[in-house]
C-alpha positions in Angstrom: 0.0 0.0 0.0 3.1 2.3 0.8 5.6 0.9 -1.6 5.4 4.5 -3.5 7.4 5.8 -0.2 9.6 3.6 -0.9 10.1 3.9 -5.0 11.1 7.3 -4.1 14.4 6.1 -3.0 15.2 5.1 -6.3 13.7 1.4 -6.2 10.8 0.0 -8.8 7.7 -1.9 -6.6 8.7 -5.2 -8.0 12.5 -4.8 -6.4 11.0 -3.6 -2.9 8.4 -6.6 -2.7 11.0 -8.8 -2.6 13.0 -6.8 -0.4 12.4 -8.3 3.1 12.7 -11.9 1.7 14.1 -14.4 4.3 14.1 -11.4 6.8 12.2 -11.6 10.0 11.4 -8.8 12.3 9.9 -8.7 15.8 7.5 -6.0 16.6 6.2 -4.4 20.5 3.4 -2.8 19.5 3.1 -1.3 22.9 -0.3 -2.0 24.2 -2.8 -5.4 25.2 -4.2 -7.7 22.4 -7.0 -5.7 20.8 -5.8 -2.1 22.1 -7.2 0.5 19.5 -4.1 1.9 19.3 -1.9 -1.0 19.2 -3.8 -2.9 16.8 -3.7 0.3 14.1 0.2 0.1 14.3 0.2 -3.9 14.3 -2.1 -3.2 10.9 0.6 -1.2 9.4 3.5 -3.8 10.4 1.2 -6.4 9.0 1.0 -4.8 5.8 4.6 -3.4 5.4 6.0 -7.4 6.1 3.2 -8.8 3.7 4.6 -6.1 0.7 8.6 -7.0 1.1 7.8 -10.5 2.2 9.2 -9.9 6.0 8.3 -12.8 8.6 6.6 -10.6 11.4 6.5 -11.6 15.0 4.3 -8.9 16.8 4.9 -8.5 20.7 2.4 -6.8 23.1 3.8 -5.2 26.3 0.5 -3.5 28.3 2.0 -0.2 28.2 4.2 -1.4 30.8 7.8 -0.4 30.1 9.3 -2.9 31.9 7.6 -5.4 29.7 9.0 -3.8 26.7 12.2 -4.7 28.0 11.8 -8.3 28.9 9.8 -8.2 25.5 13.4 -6.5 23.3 15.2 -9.5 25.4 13.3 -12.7 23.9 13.5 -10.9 21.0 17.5 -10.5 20.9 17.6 -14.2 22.0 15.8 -15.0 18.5 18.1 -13.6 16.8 15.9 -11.8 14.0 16.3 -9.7 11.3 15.8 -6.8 13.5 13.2 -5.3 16.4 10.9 -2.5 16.3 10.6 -0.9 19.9 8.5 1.6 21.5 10.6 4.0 23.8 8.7 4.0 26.5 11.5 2.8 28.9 14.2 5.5 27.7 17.5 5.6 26.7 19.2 4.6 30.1 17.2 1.2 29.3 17.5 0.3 26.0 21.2 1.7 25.2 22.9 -1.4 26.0 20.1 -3.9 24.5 20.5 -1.7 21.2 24.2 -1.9 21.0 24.0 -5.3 22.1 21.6 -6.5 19.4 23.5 -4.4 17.0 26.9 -5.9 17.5 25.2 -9.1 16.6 24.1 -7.5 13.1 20.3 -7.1 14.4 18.6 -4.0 13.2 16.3 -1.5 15.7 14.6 1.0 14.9 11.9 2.7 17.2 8.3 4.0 16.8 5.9 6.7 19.1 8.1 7.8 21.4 11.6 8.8 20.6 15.2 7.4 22.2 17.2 10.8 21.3 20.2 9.5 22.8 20.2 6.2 20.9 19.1 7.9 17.2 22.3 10.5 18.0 24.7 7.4 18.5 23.4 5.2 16.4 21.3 6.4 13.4 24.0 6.2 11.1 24.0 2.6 11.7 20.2 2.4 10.9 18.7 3.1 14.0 15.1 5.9 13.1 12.3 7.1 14.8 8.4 6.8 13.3 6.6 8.6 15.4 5.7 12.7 16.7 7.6 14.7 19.1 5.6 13.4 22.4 6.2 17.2 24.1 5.5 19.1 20.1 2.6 16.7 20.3 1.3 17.6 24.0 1.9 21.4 23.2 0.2 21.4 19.9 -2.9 19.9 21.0 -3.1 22.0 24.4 -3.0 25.1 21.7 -5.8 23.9 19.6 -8.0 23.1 22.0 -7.7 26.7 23.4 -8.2 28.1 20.4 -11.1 25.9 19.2 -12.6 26.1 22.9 -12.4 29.7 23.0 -11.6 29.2 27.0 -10.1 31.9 29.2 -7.7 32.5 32.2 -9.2 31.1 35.3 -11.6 28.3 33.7 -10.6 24.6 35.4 -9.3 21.7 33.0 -8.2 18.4 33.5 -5.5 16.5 32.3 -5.2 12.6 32.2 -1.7 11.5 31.4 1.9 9.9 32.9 4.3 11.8 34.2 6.9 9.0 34.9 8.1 7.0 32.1 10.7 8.8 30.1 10.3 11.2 27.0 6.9 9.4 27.1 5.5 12.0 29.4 6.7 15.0 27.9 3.3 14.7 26.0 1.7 15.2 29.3 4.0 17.6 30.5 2.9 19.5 27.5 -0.3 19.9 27.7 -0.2 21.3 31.2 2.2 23.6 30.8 0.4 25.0 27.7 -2.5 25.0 29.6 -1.5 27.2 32.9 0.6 29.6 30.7 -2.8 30.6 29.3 -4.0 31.1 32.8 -5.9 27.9 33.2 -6.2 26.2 36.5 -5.3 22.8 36.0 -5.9 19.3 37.6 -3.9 16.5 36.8 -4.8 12.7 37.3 -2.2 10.1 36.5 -2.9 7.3 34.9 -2.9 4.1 37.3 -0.9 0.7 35.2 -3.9 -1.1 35.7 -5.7 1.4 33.3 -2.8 1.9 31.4 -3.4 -1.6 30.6 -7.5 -1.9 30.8 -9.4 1.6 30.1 -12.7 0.2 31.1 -11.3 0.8 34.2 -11.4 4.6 34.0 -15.2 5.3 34.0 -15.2 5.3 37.7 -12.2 8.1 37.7 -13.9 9.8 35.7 -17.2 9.7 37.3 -15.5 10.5 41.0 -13.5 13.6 39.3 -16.7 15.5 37.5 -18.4 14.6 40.8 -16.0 16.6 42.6 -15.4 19.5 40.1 -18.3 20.4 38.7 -17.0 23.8 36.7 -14.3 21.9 35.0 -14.3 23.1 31.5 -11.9 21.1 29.5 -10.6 17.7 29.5 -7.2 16.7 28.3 -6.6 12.8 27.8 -3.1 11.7 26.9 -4.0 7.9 26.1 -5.7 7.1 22.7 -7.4 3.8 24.6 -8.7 6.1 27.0 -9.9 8.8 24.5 -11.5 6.0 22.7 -13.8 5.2 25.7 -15.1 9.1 26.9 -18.3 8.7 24.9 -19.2 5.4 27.7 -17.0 7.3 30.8 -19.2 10.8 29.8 -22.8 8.8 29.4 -21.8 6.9 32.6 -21.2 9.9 34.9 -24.2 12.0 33.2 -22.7 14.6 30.8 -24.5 15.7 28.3 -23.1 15.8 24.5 -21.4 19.3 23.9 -21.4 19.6 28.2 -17.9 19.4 28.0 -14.7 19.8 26.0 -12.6 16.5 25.2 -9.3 16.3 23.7 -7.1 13.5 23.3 -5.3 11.3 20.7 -5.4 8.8 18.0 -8.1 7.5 16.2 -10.4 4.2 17.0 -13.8 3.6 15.4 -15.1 4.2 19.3 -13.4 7.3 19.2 -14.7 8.3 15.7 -18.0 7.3 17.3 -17.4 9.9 20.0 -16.7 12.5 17.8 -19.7 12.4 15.9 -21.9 12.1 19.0 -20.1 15.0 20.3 -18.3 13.6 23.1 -15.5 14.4 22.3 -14.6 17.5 20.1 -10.9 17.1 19.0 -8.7 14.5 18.5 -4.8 14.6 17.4 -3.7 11.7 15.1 -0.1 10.7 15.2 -1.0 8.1 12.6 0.2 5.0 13.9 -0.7 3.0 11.1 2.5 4.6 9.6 4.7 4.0 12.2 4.0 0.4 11.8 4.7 0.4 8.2 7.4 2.9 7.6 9.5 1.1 10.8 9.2 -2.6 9.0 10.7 -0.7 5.9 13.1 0.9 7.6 14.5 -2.3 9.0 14.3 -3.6 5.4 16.0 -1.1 4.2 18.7 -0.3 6.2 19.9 -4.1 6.7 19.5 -4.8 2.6 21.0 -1.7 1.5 22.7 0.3 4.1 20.3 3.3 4.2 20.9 5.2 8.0 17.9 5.9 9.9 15.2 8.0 9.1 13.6 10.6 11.2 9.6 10.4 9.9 7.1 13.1 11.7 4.0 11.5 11.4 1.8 13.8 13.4 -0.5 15.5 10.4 -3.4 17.6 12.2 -6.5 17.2 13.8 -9.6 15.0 13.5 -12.9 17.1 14.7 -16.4 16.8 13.7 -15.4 18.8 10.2 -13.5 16.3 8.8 -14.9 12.7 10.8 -16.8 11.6 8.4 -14.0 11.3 5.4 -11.7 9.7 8.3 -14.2 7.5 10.2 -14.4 4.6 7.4 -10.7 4.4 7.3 -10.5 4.3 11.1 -12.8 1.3 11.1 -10.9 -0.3 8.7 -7.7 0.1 11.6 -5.7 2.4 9.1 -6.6 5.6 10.9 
């Protein structure tokens, strides 16, 4: 579907289908089986391997960054073509694993949230990033939804987000700091690892926090599982459509959903289906022809109820 991106680098479609033959790659896809999120980026590496012919092994790690690790471990002990990470852990983590697994000619190359200090040492050896700037992406949103929102200094918001794994939080970080330089009075709820892992669980937070803040304004979620569920967290603690102001991240067809109903009012789409393709050909492409690592923004714009309805079909197809 995306061998165009890679004709531009001077190869015909018939050469780069045959590209990732006898190659095998391992995947983290970052989330549970069946995450929204993680499933959109598993479609894309699904894709990618069945276009260059690459034997994909996809890993799920929860969210939990510790699992990534044990998860980049059984990988290296396979041995594979090369391993696609999320850098949830951070550079102090995965350093050694990556210049362990590249001393024994495995490719890595990362995707969502970047490893700065790993793509500085080793890009030139193939190591790239697919993904958004997680503290560009925090910011970004924090702006629009001010501007779309119209609010002003003194209304209350809410931010849902993690503020302790790595560059991974400098999404969150973000959004509140955006947020309180406009003058907004902000509350901040981390996210537990059980919901990290199951967002059913966050109805009752939700329910317990509008219960207790009843002028809140805005809310900010910095989870695209979680975003996906505000339409059910919303009905379940009583909130009208339009009552409140939702922004969060990435696209599900229960988020789509959301947006139409007007649960939630703007979403920002990092486009992870791309991140699972564009890594599998970076892997290809570096270890069959030597190309260093790419450095792929692939945070577009904004999804809202003026352009859902060109965007919700591909979403439910798990490509946006």
């Amino acid at each position: 579907m995306l061998l165009s991106a890679v004709a531009t680098l001077g190869m015909t479609d018939a050469m780069a289908a045959q590209s990732g033959k006898d190659m095998s790659v391992w995947f983290d896809v970052g989330g549970p089986v069946g995450g929204p999120y993680a499933t959109v980026v598993q479609n894309g590496a699904t894709q990618a391997a069945e276009d260059l012919g690459v034997d994909l092994r996809v890993m799920y790690s929860d969210w939990q960054p510790q699992k990534m690790v044990e998860n980049f471990k059984q990988a290296l002990a396979a041995k594979p073509t090369g391993i696609v990470v999320m850098g949830h852990p951070g550079d102090s983590a995965y350093s050694p694993l990556v210049d362990e697994a590249f001393s024994k000619g495995i490719q890595v190359t990362s995707v969502d949230t970047a490893l700065p200090a790993v793509m500085n040492k080793d890009q030139s050896a193939g190591f790239g990033y697919v993904g958004v700037s997680n503290a560009a992406r925090g910011i970004s949103l924090a702006n629009e939804a001010l501007r779309r929102g119209q609010f002003k200094p003194g209304d209350r918001a809410m931010v849902w987000g993690i503020k302790d794994i790595a560059e991974r939080s400098d999404s969150t970080r973000g959004l509140i700091s955006t947020l309180e330089k406009a003058g907004i009075k902000v509350d901040f709820l981390q996210i537990s690892p059980e919901t990290d892992k199951d967002p059913s669980l966050g109805s009752n937070v939700i329910t317990a926090y509008l219960a207790r803040h009843q002028d809140v304004k805005l809310i900010m979620v910095d989870h695209g599982a979680l975003t996906a569920q505000m339409g059910n967290f919303l009905r379940n603690a009583g909130v009208r459509p339009l009552e409140l102001y939702v922004a969060g991240f990435s696209l599900s067809p229960a988020t789509a959903d959301a947006i139409k109903t007007g649960y939630v009012q703007l979403v920002a789409d990092s486009q992870p289906y791309l991140m699972g393709y564009l890594s599998v050909v970076q892997v290809v492409l570096s270890k069959r022809y030597g190309f260093s690592g790419l450095d792929i923004n692939t945070g577009a714009g904004f999804v809202s109820r003026d352009n859902i309805n060109f965007i919700a079909p591909l979403a439910a197809k798990g490509i946006r």
